[in-house]
N, C-alpha and C positions, 0 to 999 in steps of 0.2 A: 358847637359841633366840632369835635378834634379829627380833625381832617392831615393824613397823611401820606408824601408820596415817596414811593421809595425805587430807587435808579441806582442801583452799585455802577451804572456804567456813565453815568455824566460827571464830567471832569473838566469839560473845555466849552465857549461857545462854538453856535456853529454845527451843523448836522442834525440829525431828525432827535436825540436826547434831550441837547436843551430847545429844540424848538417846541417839542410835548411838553415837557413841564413849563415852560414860559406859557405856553398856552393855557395849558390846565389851571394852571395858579390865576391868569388874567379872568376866565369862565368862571371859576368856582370864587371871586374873588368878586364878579357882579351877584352872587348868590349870597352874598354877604359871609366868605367862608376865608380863612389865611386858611394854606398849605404850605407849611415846610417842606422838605423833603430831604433823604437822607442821601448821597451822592458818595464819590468814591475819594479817599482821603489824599488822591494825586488831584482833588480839584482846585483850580486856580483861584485868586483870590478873587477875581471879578465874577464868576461863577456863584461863588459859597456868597458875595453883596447880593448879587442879582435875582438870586436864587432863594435867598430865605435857606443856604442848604450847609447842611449839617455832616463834615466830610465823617463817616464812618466805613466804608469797607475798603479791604484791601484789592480786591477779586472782583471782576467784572467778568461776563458771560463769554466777552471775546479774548479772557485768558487762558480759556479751559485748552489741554491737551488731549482729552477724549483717550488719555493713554489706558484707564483701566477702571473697574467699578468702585478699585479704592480712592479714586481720585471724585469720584462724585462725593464719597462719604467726606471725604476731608474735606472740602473743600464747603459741605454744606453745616459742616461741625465751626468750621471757621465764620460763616457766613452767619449763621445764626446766635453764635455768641457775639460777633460785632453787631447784629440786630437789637440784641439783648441793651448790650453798653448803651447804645444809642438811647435807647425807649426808655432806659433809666435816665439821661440825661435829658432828653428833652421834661421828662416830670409827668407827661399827659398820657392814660391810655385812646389808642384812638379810637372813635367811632365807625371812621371810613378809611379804609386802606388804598391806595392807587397805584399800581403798577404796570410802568405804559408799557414793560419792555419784560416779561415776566420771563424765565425761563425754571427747568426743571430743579435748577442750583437755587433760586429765591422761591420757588414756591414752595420748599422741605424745609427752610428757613424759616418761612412765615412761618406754616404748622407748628415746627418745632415751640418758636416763643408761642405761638398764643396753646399750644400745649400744656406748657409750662406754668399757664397762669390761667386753672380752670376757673376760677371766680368770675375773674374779669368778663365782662359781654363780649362774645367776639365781635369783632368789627366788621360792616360792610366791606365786599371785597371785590374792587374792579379793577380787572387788568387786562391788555390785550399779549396773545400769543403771537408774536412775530415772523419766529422763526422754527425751525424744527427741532426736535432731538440734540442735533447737530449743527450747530449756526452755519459751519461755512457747508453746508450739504442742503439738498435739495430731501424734503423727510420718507422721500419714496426711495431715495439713494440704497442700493445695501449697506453701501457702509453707514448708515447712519440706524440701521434697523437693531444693535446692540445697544441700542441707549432707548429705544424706546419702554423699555422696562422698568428704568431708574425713573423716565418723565412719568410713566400713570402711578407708581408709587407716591409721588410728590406730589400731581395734584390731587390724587386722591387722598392723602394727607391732610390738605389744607383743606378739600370738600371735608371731611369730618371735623376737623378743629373748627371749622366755622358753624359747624352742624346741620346746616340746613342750606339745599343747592339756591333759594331764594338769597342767600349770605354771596354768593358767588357769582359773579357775573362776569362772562367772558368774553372778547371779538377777537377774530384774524381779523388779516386786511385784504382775502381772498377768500371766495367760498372753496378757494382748491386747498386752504390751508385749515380752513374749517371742518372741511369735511375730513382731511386727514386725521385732527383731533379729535371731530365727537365718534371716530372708530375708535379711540386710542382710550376716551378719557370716560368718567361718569357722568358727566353733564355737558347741558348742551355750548354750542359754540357761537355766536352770532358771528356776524361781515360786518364790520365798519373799520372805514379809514381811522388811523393812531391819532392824537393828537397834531395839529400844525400850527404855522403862522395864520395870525390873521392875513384875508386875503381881498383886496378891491373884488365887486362885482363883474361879471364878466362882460359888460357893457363899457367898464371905465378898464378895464384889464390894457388895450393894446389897441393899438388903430388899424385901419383894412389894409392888406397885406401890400406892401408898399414893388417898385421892379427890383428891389433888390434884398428879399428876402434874407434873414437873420436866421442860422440855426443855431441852435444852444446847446452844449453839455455840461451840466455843470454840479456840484455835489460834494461829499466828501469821497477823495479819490482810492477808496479801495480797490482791489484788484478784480473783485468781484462785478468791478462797475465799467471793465471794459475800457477803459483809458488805454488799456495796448493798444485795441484797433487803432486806435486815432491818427498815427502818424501813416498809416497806410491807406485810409480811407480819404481823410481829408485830401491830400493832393486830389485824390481820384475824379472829387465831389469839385474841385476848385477847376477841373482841367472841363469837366462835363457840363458845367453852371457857373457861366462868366461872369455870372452877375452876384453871385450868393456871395456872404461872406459868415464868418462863425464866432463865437464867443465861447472859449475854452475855461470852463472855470474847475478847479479843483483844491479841497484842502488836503495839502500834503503830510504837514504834518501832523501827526498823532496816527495816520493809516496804516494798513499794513504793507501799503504802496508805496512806502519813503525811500526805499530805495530805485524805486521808480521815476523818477524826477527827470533823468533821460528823457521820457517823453512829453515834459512840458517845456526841457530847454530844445527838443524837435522840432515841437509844433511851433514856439517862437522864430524858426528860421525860415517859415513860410510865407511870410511877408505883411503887408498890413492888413490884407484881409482877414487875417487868426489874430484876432483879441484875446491872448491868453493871461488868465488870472489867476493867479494862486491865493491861499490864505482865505481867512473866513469873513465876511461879508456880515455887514446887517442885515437885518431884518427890510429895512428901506430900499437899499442896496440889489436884495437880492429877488424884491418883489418887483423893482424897476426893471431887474436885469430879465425876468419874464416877460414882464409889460411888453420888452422891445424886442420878445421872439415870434421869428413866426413859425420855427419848426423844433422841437424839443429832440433829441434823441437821447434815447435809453437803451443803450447795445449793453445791457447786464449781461452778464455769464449765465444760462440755464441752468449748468448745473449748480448753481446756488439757489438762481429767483425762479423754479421754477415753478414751485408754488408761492413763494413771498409775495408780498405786498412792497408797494414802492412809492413813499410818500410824493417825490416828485410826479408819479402820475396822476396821481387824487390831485396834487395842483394844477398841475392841467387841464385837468376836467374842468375844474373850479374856475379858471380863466380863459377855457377857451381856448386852449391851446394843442392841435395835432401833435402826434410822438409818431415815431418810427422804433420801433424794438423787435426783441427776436418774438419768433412766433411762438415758441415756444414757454414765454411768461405771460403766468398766469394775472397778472396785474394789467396786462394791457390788451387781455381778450375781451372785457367790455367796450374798448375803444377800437378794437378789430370790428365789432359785431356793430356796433352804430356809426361807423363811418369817420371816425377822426381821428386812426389810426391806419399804420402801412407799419406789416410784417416783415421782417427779415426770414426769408427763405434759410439760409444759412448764416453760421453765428462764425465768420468773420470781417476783414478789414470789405473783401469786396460784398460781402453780403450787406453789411450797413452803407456803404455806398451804394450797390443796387436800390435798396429799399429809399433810402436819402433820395438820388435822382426820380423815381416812382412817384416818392410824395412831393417835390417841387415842381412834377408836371403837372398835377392836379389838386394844386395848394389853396388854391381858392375855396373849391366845392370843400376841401376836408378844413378850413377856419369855418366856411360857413356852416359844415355840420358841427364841429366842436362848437362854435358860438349857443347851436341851436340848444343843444346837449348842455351845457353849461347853464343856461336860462335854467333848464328844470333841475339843477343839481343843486342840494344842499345842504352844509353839512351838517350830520347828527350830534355833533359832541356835545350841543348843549343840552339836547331834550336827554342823551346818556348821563351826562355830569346830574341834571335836576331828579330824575328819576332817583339814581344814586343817593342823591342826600333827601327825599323823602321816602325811601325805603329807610335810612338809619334815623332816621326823625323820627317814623313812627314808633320802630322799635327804641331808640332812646327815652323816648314819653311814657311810653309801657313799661321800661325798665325803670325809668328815674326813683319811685319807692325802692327798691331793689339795691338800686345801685346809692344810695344814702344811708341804707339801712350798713353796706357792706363800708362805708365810707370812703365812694370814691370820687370824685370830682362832678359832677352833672355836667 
């Protein structure tokens, strides 16, 4: 079963790119399946080891300048003859294609090759939609309502090159993102969380909330992720909460925060209550560094997340652990509505301090609802991955006369 996944945007460890495919690979890898995958040819060398990955595109989705409708054609004319190159090197056509991170620039690409090669069976095709039209826009933004023309063209593209919407399988990681797409697109949309880390149980996650509570921020630091507030907040939170202390974590570089750095050499002059850490962390590392939170904050930008999904908050759920975010994203209104979540009224430095102080007056009651929340949580990616490879199972067995008769590999 030639199993494929394909990421122009993983390049580096570290953030939610290679945490999907490390995942995906380890899942489909207990199904007795390798996935290579093809990644972006700035990938490091530890990456292309770790990874099985095959550096092939130039262009990743966070290169785009949204300057014009000739910049989508180019850019997917580019994209899909490096798809091309690649599919000829690796030797295999695939059965199942996987794309954690799809956007409108890789799904006119896929179309295009499996276009180009009617013979061949199209292959299973699973990928989740992340982001909108417009990566750094929120898809209800105006400005981002000029591109929604170029995305239904593209997936509706690939819905015909694969032929049949059963070939197609889709998730956001919000119903508020889902719902924007099945207006947008021809087929339908599911909700589940992207790919993550493996993650401890939420019984072994962290121990009962200790007097001197641990908040965390921690991610890859784009600007989109509210790292400004921080040096305005944090004081606020240390002068009001004698006892809290915080763990500041960010990757700087590769973001489009690196000239942002000012606020990690800020937050380091706060004294030893701000643990602040830069650079990218294991997988070990960075599941300990949850183990020992007892409050998460997520001060995202709206106008980005504010339909997006946010893999740091599906961890949470997952271990049990309370967020504080703006009210306004769409990612932490399940954790608004069951109890192990506190809204920021307003989206800045003193609004995530307001909501900070809010949720460390009644941090007990919101761990022991996240605890509770967490017991019944769990995650889908595998019964998606198995499903996945016995839909192309079948049709591979169906096909197999077919595909011998044409001479191509079973």
């Amino acid at each position: 079963m030639n199993t494929l996944i394909i990421d122009p945007a993983i390049h580096s460890r570290g953030g939610h790119h290679y945490a999907a495919i490390d995942r995906l690979q380890a899942d489909l890898s207990r199904l007795g399946i390798d996935a290579p995958c093809l990644g972006s040819t700035s990938a490091a060398p530890d990456v292309v080891r770790s990874l099985c990955c095959w550096p092939a595109f130039t262009s990743p989705v966070y290169g785009r300048a949204y300057a014009s409708p000739r910049e989508f054609e180019v850019r997917v004319d580019q994209t899909s003859r490096e798809l091309s190159r690649a599919l000829k090197r690796l030797g295999a056509w695939p059965d199942i294609l996987i794309l954690p991170c799809c956007d409108q620039v890789l799904a006119a690409s896929v179309a295009r090759v499996l276009r180009r090669h009617p013979m061949k069976p199209a292959p299973q095709v699973l990928m989740w939609l992340l982001y909108g039209p417009d990566y750094r826009l929120a898809p209800d933004n105006p400005a981002a309502i000029p591109f929604h023309t170029e995305t239904r063209r593209a997936f509706t593209a690939l819905l015909r090159a694969v032929g049949h919407p059963r070939r197609l399988v889709a998730y956001s990681e919000t119903e508020a993102m889902a719902a924007f797409y099945r207006k947008l697109l021809p087929f339908d949309i599911g909700v589940a969380p992207g790919a993550g880390i493996a993650l401890p149980s939420a019984g072994d996650a962290h121990s009962d909330t200790s007097d001197h509570p641990r908040l965390t921020v921690a991610g890859f630091a784009n600007r989109s992720k509210g790292y400004r507030l921080l040096p305005e907040a944090i004081p606020r939170l240390l002068e009001r909460h004698a006892t809290s202390s915080f763990t500041v974590h960010g990757i700087v570089s590769g973001s489009d925060g690196e000239d942002d750095s000012w606020i990690f050499d800020d937050l380091e002059r706060l004294g030893p209550r701000v643990d602040v850490r830069r650079g990218v962390l294991s997988d070990e590392d960075y599941v300990a560094l949850l183990s020992h939170t007892d409050l998460l904050l997520l001060p995202y930008d709206p106008g980005s997340y504010r339909a997006r999904g946010s893999a740091m908050s599906h961890e949470a759920r997952r271990m049990g652990i309370p967020i504080v975010a703006p009210a306004d994203c769409a990612f932490a209104w399940p954790a608004f509505h069951e109890g192990w979540g506190v809204a920021m009224s307003r989206y800045s430095p003193h609004g995530l301090a307001e909501a900070a102080v809010d949720a460390l007056g009644r941090l007990d009651t919101l761990k022991s609802q996240a605890w509770v929340v967490a017991t019944m949580t769990r995650d889908p990616l595998e019964g998606i991955l198995e499903a996945t490879v016995e839909a192309a199972r079948a049709r591979h067995g169906t096909a197999a006369p077919i595909r011998r008769l044409l001479g191509f590999a079973s």
